[in-house]
C-alpha positions in Angstrom: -20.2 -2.3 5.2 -22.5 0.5 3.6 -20.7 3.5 3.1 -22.5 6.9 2.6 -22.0 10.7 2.8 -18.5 11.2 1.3 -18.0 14.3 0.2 -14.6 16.6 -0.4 -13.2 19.9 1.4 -10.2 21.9 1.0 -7.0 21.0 1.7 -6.0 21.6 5.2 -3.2 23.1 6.9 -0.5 21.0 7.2 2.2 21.7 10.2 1.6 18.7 12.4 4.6 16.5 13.1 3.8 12.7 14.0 5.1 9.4 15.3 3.0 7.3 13.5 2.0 8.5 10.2 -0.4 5.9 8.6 -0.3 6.2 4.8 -3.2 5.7 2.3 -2.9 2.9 -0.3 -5.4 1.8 -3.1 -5.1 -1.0 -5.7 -6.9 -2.1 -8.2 -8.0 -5.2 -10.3 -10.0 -5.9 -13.1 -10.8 -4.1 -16.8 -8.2 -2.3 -18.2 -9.7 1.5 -17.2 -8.0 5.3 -16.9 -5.7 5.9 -14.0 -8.1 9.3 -13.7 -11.2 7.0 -13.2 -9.9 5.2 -10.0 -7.4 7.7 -8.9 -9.7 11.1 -9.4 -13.5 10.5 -9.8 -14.4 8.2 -6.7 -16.2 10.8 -4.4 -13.9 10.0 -1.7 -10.7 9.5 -3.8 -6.8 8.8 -2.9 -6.3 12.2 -4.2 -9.6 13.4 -1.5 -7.9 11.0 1.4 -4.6 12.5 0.3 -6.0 15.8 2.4 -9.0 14.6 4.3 -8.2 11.1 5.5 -11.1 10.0 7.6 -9.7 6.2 9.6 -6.6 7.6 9.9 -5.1 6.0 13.9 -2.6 8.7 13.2 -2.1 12.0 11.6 -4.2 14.3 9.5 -2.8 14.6 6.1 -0.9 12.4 3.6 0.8 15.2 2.2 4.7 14.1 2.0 4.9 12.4 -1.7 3.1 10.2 -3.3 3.6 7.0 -6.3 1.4 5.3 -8.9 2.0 1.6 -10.3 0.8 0.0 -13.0 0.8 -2.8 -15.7 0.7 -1.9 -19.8 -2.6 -3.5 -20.2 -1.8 -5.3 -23.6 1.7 -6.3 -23.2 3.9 -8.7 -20.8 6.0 -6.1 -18.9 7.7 -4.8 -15.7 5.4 -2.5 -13.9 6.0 1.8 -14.4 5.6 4.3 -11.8 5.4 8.1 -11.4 6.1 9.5 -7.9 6.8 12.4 -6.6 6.9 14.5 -3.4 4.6 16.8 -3.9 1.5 16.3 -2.2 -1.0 14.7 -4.2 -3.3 17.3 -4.8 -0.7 19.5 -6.0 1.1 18.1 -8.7 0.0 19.4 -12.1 0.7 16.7 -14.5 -1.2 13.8 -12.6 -4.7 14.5 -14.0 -2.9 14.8 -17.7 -1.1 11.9 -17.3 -3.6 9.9 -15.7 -6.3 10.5 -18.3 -3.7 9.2 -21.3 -2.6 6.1 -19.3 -5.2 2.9 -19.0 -4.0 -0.4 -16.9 -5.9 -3.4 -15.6 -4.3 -3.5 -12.3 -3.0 -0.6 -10.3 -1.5 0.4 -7.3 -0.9 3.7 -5.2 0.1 5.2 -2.2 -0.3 8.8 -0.6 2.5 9.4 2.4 2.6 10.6 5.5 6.4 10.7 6.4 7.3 10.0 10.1 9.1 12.4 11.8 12.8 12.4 11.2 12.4 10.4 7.8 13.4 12.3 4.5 10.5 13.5 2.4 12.5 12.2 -0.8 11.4 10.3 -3.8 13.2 7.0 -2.5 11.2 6.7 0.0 7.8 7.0 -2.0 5.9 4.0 -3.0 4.8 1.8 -4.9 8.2 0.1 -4.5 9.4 -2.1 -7.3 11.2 -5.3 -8.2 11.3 -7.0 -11.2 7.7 -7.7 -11.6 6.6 -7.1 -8.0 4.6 -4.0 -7.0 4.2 -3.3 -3.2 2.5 -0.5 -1.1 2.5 -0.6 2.8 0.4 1.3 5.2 1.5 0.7 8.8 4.7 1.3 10.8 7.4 -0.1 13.0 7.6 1.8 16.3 11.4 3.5 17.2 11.9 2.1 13.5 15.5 3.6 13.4 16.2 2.7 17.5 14.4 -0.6 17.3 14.3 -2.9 14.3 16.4 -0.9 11.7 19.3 -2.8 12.4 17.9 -6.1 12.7 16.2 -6.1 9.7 19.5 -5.1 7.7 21.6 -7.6 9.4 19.1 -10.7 8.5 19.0 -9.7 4.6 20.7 -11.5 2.1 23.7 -8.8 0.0 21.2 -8.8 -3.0 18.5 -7.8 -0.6 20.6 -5.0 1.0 21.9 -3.6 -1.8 17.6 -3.0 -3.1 17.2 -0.7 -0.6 17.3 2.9 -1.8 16.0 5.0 0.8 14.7 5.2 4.7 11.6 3.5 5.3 10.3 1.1 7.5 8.2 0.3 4.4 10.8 -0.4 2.0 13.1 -2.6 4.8 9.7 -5.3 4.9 9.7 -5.2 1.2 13.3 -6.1 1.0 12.3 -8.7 3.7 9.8 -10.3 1.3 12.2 -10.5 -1.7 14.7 -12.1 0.6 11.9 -14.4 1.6 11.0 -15.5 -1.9 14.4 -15.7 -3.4 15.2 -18.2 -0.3 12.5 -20.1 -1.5 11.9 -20.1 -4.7 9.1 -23.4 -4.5 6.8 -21.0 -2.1 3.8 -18.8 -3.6 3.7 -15.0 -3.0 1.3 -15.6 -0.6 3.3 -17.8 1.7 6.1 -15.5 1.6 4.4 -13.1 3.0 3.0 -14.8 5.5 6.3 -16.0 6.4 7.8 -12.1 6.1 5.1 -11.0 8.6 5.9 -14.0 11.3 9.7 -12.6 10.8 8.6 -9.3 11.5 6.1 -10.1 14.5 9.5 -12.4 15.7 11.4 -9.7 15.9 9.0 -6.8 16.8 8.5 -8.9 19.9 12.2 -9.8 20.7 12.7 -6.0 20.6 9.2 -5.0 22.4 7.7 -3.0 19.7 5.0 -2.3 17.6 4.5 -3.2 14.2 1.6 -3.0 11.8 1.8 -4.1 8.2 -1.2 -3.4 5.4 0.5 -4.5 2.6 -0.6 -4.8 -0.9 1.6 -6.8 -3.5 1.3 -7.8 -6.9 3.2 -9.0 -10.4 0.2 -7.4 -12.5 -2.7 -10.4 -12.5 -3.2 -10.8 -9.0 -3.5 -8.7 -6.0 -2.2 -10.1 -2.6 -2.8 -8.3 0.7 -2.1 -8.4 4.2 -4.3 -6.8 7.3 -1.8 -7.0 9.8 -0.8 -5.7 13.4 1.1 -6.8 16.2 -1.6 -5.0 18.6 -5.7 -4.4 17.6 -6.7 -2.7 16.4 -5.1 -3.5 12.6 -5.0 -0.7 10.2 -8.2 -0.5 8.1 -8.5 -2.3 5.1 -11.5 -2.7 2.7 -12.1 -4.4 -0.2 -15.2 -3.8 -2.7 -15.7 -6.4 -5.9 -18.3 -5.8 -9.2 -19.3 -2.2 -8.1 -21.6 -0.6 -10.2 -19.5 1.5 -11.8 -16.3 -0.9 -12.3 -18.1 -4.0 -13.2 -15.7 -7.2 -13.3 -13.0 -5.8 -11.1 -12.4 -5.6 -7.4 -10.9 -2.9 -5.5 -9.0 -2.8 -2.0 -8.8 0.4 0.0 -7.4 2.1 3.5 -10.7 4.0 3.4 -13.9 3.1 0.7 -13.5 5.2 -2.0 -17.4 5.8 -2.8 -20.6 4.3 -1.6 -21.1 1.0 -1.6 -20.4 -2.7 0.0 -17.5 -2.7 1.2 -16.1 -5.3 3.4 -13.2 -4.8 6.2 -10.4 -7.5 6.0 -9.9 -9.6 9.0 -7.4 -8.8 11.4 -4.2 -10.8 11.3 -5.0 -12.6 7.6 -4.1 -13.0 4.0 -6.2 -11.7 1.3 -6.1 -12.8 -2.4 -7.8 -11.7 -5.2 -7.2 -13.8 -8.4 -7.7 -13.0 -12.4 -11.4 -13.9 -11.6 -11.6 -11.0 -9.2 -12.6 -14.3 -6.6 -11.4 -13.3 -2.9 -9.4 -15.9 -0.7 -8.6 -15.1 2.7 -7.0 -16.9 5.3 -5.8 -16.4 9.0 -2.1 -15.9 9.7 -0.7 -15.8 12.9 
């Protein structure tokens, strides 16, 4: 898919209350570069879709917090983050901070809260565990009145007791750890596939919607899901060897700049390996 006239306004007005909020994630792999140079210069940034969100199915803005992940780029380590709930484009130390720190694989998020659900730093992402980064773009329909409680009640204690805050996105993430402690033999990849045939289970025991582009990775590999119990899926695009970051691959809600980008297929698993190589394959 060729991409062409991005370009940035001002920030909007931002009063509108939503059901469905869809979120904005990006993540990254490939040379070891700035957080400013994926987060900032792209003409049609996070920060830029942070305030003029263009395939959004829902909502206007991303304006109600906002995380960063990443891996030390020389050194074996748990991932860092730096959240907060400003909106993006209005927090002061992220262009400092993001021209000092350099990673080889990144991921971030820009939030649109649903109604009713705390703007709060628990519930911004990336989330984290252990190793494990993970963003989410989608929603669960009547979260609290539908699947809330169902999802708790089918967690293991040490799953439970992970979750900090209110999200529909943080309750699939403790779904996955659950998944992959349960069976320790089974890749990343195949727990997530078998988190999202939980989550379609149980979105259609309780006759709701669910939608789940997901983004997870322990810092050499990016592993991503396009996913929705209805079409059409979220959008999700990935981009690989771009002119101007050579040997890396990116993966987007919305391209960040011109070029080829390529929409995920509906319903399937995407990985991208240390060779920046795409795999996908169908779920569901």
């Amino acid at each position: 898919m060729l991409v062409d006239h991005l370009r940035a306004d001002d920030p909007p007005d931002i009063s509108l209350t939503l059901n469905h909020p869809m979120c904005r994630l990006l993540g990254y792999l490939g040379k070891p570069i700035q957080l400013s140079q994926i987060l900032y210069q792209p003409e049609h940034s996070l920060i830029v879709q942070s305030y003029q969100p263009r395939e959004m199915t829902s909502g206007v803005v991303n304006a109600d917090g906002f995380g960063i992940g990443w891996y030390h780029s020389q050194r074996e380590t748990e991932p860092f983050t730096y959240k907060h709930i400003l909106p993006a484009w209005s927090d002061v130390n992220l262009p400092q901070l993001s021209r000092y720190i350099e990673s080889g694989c990144i991921l971030a998020n820009v939030r649109s809260a649903t109604a009713g659900q705390a703007v709060d730093l628990s519930n911004c992402q990336p989330f984290a565990y252990q190793r494990l980064l993970f963003v989410h773009n989608g929603f669960i329909q009547n979260f609290r009145q539908s699947l809330y409680r169902p999802l708790r009640d089918s967690l293991s204690d040490m799953a439970y007791q992970l979750i900090g805050g209110s999200t529909d996105s943080e309750h699939i993430f403790a779904l996955l750890i659950d998944t992959w402690q349960a069976s320790p033999n089974i890749t990343l990849e195949q727990a997530l596939e078998k988190t999202l045939r939980t989550l379609h289970g149980l979105a259609s025991k309780h006759q709701v919607k669910a939608s789940a582009n997901i983004v997870i990775t322990e810092g050499h590999r990016l592993i991503a899901s396009r996913f929705s119990t209805h079409s059409p899926a979220p959008t999700l695009y990935w981009l690989k060897d771009d002119r101007t970051y050579p040997g890396s691959i990116m993966m987007a809600s919305e391209p960040l700049l011109v070029g080829e980008w390529i929409g995920c297929t509906e319903n399937s698993i995407l990985t991208i390996g240390e060779d920046c190589e795409p795999d996908i394959h169908p779920i569901l």
